[in-house]
N, CA, C and O of each residue as an XYZ file, in Angstrom:
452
protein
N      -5.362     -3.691    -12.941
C      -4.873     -2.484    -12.288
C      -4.431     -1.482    -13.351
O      -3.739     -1.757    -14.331
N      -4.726     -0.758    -13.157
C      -4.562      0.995    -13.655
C      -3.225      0.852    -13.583
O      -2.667      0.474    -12.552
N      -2.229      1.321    -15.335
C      -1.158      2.115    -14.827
C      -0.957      3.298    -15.496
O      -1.989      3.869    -15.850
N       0.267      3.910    -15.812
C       0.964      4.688    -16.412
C       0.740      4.542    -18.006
O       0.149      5.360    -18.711
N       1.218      3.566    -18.346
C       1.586      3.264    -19.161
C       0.381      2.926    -20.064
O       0.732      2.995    -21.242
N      -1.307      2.481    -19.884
C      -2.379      2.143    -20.189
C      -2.924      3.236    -20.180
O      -3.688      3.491    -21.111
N      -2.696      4.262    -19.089
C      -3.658      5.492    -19.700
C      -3.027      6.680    -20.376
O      -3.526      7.735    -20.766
N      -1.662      6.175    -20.411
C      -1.083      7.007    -21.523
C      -2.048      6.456    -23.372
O      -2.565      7.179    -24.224
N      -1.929      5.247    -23.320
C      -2.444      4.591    -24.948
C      -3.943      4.974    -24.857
O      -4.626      5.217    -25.852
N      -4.454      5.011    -23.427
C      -6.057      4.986    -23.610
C      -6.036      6.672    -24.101
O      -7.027      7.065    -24.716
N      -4.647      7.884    -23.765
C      -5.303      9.518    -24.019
C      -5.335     10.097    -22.696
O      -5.947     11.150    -22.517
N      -5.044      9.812    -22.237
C      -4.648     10.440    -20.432
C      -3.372     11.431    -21.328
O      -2.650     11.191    -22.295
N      -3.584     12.732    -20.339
C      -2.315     13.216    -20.563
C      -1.766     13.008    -19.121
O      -1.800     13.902    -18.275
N      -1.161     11.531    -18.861
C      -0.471     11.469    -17.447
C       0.654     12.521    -17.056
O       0.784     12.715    -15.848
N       1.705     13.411    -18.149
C       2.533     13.944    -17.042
C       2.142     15.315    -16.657
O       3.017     16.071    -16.237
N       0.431     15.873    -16.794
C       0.084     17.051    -16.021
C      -0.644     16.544    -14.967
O      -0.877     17.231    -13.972
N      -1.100     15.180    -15.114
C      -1.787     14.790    -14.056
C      -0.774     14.298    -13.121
O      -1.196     14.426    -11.972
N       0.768     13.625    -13.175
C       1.435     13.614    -12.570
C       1.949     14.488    -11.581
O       2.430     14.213    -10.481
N       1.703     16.050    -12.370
C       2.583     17.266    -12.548
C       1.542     17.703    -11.354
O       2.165     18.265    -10.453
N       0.120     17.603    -11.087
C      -0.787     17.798     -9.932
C      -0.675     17.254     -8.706
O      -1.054     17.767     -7.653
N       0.125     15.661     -8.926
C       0.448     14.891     -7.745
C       1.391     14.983     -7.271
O       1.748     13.840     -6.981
N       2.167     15.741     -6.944
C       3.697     16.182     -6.964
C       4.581     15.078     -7.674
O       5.750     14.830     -7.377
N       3.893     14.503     -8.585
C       4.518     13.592     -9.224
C       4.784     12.211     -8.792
O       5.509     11.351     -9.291
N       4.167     12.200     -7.936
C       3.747     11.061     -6.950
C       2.949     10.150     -7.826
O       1.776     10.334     -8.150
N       3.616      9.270     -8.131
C       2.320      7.850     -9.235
C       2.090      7.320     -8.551
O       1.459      6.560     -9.286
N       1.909      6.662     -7.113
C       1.334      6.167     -6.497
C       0.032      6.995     -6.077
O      -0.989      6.316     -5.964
N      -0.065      8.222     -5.858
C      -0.887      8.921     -5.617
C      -2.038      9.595     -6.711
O      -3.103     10.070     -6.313
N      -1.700      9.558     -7.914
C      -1.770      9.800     -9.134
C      -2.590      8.564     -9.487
O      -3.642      8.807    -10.078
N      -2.338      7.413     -9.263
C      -3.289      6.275    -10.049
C      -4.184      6.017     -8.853
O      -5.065      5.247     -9.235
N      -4.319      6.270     -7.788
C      -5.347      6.442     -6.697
C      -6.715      7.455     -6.699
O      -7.865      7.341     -6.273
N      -5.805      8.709     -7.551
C      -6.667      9.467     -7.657
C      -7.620      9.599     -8.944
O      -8.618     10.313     -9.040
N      -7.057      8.716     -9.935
C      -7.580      8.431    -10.980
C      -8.612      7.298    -10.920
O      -9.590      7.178    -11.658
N      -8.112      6.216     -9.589
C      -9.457      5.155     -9.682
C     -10.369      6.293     -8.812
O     -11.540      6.146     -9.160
N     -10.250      7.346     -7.832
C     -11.269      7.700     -7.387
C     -12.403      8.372     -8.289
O     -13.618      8.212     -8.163
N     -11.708      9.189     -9.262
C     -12.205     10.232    -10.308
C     -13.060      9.073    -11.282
O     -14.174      9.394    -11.696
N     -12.490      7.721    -11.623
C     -13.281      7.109    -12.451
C     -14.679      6.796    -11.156
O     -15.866      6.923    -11.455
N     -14.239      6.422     -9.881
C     -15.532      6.170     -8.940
C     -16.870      7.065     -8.731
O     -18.024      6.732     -8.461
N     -16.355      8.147     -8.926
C     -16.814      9.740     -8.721
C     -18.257      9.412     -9.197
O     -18.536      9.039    -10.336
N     -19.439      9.662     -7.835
C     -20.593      9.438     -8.097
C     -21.396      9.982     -8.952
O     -22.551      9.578     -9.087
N     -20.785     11.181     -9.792
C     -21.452     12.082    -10.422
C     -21.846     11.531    -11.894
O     -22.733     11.842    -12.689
N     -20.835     10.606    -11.909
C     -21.452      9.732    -13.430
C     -22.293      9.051    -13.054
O     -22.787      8.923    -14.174
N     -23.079      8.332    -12.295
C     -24.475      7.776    -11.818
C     -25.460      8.945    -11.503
O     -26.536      8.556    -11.049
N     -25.329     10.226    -11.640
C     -26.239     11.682    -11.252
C     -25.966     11.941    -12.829
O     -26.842     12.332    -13.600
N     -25.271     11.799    -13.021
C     -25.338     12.716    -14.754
C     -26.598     11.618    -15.930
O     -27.432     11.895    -16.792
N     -26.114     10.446    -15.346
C     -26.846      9.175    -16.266
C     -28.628      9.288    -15.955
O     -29.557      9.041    -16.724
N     -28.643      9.709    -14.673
C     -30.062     10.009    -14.110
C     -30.887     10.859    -14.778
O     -31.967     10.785    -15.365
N     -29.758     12.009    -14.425
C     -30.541     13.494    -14.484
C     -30.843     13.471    -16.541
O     -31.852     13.925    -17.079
N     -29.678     12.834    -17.265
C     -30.544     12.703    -18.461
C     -31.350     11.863    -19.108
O     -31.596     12.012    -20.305
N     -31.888     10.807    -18.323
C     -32.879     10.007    -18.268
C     -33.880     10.719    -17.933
O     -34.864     10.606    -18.664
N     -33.989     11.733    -16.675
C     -34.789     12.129    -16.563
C     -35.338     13.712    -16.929
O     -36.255     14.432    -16.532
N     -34.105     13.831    -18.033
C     -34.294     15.129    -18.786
C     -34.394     16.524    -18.302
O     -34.842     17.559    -18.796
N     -33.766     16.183    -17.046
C     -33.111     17.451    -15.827
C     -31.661     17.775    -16.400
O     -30.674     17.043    -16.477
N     -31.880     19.363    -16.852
C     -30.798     19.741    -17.749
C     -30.133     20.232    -16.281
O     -28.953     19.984    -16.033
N     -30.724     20.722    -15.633
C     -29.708     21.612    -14.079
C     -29.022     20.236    -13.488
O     -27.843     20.263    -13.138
N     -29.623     19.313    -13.413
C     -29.080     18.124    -12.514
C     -27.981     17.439    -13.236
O     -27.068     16.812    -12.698
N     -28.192     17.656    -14.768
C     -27.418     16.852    -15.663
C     -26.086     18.006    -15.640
O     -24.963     17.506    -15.564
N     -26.181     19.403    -15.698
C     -25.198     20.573    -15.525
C     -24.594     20.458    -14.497
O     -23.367     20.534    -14.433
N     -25.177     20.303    -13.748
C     -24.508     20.183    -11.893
C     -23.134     18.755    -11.831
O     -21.941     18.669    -11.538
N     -23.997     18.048    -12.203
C     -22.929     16.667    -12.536
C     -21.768     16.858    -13.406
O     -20.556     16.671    -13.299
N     -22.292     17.145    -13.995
C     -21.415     17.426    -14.948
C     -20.525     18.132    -14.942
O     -19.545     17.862    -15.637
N     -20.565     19.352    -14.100
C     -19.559     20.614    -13.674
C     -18.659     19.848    -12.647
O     -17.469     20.109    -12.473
N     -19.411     18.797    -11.935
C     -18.636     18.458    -10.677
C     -17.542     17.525    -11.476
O     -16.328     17.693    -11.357
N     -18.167     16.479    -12.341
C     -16.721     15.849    -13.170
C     -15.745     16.470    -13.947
O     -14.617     16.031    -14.172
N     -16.104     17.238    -14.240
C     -15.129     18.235    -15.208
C     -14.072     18.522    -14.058
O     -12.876     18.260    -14.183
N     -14.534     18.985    -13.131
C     -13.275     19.096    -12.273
C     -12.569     17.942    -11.524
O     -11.426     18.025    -11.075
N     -13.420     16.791    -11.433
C     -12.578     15.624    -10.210
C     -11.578     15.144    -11.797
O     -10.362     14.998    -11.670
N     -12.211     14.948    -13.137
C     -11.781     14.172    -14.009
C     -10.534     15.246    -14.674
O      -9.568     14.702    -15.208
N     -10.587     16.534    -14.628
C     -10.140     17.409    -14.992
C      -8.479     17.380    -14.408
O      -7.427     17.539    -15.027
N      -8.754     17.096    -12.894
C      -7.470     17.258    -12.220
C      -6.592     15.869    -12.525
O      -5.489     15.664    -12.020
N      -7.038     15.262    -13.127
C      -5.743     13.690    -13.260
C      -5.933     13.865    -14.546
O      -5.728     12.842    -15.199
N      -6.247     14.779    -15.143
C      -6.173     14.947    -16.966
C      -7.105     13.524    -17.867
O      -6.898     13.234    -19.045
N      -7.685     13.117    -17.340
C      -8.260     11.915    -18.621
C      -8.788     12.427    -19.549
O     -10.001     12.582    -19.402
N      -8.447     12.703    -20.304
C      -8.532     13.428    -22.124
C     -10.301     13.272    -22.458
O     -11.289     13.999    -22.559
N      -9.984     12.029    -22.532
C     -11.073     11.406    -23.324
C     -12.097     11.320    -22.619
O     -13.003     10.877    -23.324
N     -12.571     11.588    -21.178
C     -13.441     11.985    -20.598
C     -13.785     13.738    -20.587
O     -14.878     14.281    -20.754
N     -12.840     14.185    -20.404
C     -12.763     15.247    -19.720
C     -13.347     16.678    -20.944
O     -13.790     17.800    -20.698
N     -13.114     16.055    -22.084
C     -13.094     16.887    -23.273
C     -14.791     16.596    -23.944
O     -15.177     17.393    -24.799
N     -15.452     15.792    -23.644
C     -16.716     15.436    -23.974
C     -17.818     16.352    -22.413
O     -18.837     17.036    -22.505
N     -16.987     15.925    -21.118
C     -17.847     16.775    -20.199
C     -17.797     18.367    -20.417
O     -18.727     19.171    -20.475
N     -16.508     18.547    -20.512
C     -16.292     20.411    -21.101
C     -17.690     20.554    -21.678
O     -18.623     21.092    -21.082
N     -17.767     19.874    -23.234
C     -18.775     20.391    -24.141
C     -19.965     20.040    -23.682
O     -20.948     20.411    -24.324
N     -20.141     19.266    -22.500
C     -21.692     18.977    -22.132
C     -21.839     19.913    -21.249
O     -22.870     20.585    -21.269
N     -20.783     20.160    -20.242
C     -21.001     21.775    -19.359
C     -21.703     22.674    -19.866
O     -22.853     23.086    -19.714
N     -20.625     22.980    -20.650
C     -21.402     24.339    -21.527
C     -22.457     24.270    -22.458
O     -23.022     25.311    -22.794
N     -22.795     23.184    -22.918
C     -24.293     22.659    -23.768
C     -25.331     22.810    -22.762
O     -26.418     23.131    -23.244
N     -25.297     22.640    -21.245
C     -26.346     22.672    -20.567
C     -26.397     24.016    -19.635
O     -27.394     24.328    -18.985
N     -25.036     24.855    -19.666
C     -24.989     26.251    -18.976
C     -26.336     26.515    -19.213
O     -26.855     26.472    -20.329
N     -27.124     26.892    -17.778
C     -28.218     27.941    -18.204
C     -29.528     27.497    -18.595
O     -30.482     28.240    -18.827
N     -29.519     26.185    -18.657
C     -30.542     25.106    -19.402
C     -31.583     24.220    -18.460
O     -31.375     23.231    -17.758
N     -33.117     25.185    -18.807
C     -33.593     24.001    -17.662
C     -34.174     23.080    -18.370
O     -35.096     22.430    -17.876
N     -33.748     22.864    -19.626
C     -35.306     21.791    -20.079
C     -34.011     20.910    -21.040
O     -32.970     21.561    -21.126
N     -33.988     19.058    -21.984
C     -33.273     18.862    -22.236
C     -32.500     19.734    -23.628
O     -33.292     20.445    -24.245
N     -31.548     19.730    -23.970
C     -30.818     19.901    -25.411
C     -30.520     19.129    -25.613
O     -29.951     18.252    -24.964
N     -31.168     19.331    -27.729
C     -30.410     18.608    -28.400
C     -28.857     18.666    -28.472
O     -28.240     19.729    -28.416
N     -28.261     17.426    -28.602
C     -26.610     17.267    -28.673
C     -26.186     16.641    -27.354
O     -25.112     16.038    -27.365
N     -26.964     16.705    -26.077
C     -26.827     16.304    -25.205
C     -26.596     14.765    -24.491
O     -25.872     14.310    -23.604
N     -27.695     14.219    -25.455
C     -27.654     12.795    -24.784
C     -26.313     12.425    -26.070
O     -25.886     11.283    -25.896
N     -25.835     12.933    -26.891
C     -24.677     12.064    -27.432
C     -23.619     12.202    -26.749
O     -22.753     11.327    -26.771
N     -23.448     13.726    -25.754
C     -22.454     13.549    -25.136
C     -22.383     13.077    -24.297
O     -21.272     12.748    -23.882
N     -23.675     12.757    -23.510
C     -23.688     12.170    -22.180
C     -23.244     10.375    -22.672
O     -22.440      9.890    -21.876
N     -23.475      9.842    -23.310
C     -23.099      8.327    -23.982
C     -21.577      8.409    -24.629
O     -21.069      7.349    -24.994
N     -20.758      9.785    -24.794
C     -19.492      9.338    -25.434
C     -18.280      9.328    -23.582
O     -17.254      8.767    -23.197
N     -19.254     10.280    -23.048
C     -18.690      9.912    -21.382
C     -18.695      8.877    -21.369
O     -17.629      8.262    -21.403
N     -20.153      8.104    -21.303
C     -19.826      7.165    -19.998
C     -19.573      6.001    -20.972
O     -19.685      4.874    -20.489
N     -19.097      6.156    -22.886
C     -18.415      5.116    -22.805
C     -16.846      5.043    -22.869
O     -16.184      4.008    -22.945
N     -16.245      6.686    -22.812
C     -15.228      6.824    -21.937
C     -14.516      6.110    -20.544
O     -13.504      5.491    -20.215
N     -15.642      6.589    -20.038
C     -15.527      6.038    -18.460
C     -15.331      4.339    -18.694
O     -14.448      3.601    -18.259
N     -16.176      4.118    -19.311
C     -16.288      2.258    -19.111
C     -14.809      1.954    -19.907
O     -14.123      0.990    -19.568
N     -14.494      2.650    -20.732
C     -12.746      2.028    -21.820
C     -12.243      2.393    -20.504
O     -11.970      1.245    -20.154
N     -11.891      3.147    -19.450
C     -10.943      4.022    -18.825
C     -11.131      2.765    -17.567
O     -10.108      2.511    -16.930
N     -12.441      1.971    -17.201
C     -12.840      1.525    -15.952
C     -12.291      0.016    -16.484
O     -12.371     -0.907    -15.673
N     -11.616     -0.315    -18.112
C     -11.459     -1.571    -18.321
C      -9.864     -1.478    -18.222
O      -9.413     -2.607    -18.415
N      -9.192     -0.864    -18.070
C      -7.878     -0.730    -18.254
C      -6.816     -1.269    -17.404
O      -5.635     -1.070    -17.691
C-alpha cells in the first residue's frame, strides 16, 4: 500500500498534492492509485510503438494532467517534456521514445511502492 511517507522518498511533492485534496490523505492516496491506473499509459506505450506522434501527444497531455494533480514529480516532469516534444507532431521524434521509457519506468518505481 501506497503512503505518505514512500512517495515523499520516491519525489512526490505530497503537500501540493495534499494541498488539492483538501488535505484529505485518505483521498489523496486514492487518487494517486487512480492516476498511477490512468489508461493513458497503455495509449501512450501503443501510440509509440506504433509511431503515432498525435496519439502518443494526446496521451500524454491527458497524463500530464491526471498525474499533474497529485504532483508525482518523477512522472510528471518527463510527460511535460514529452508533451511538448510531440506538440504539433505527426510523424515520430527523435528524443521521444527515451522519454516515453523514463515514464513508464517511473510509473512501474511509483506502482512498486
Amino acid at each position: 500500500m501506497i503512503t505518505l511517507d514512500a512517495l515523499k522518498q520516491y519525489g512526490a511533492n505530497t503537500a501540493e498534492g495534499l494541498a488539492r485534496c483538501l488535505k484529505n490523505e485518505t483521498f489523496y492516496l486514492r487518487m494517486v492509485g487512480m492516476a498511477l491506473a490512468d489508461k493513458n499509459f497503455d495509449k501512450l506505450k501503443e501510440a509509440m510503438d506504433a509511431g503515432d506522434a498525435r496519439a502518443a501527444f494526446s496521451a500524454a497531455h491527458a497524463l500530464k494532467g491526471s498525474i499533474g494533480n497529485v504532483s508525482l514529480t518523477p512522472i510528471y516532469e518527463p510527460v511535460c517534456e514529452l508533451t511538448e516534444l510531440l506538440r504539433g507532431k505527426d510523424a515520430p521524434v527523435p528524443g521521444a521514445e527515451a522519454l516515453a521509457e523514463r515514464i513508464m519506468a517511473a510509473r512501474e518505481k511509483a506502482l512498486s511502492l
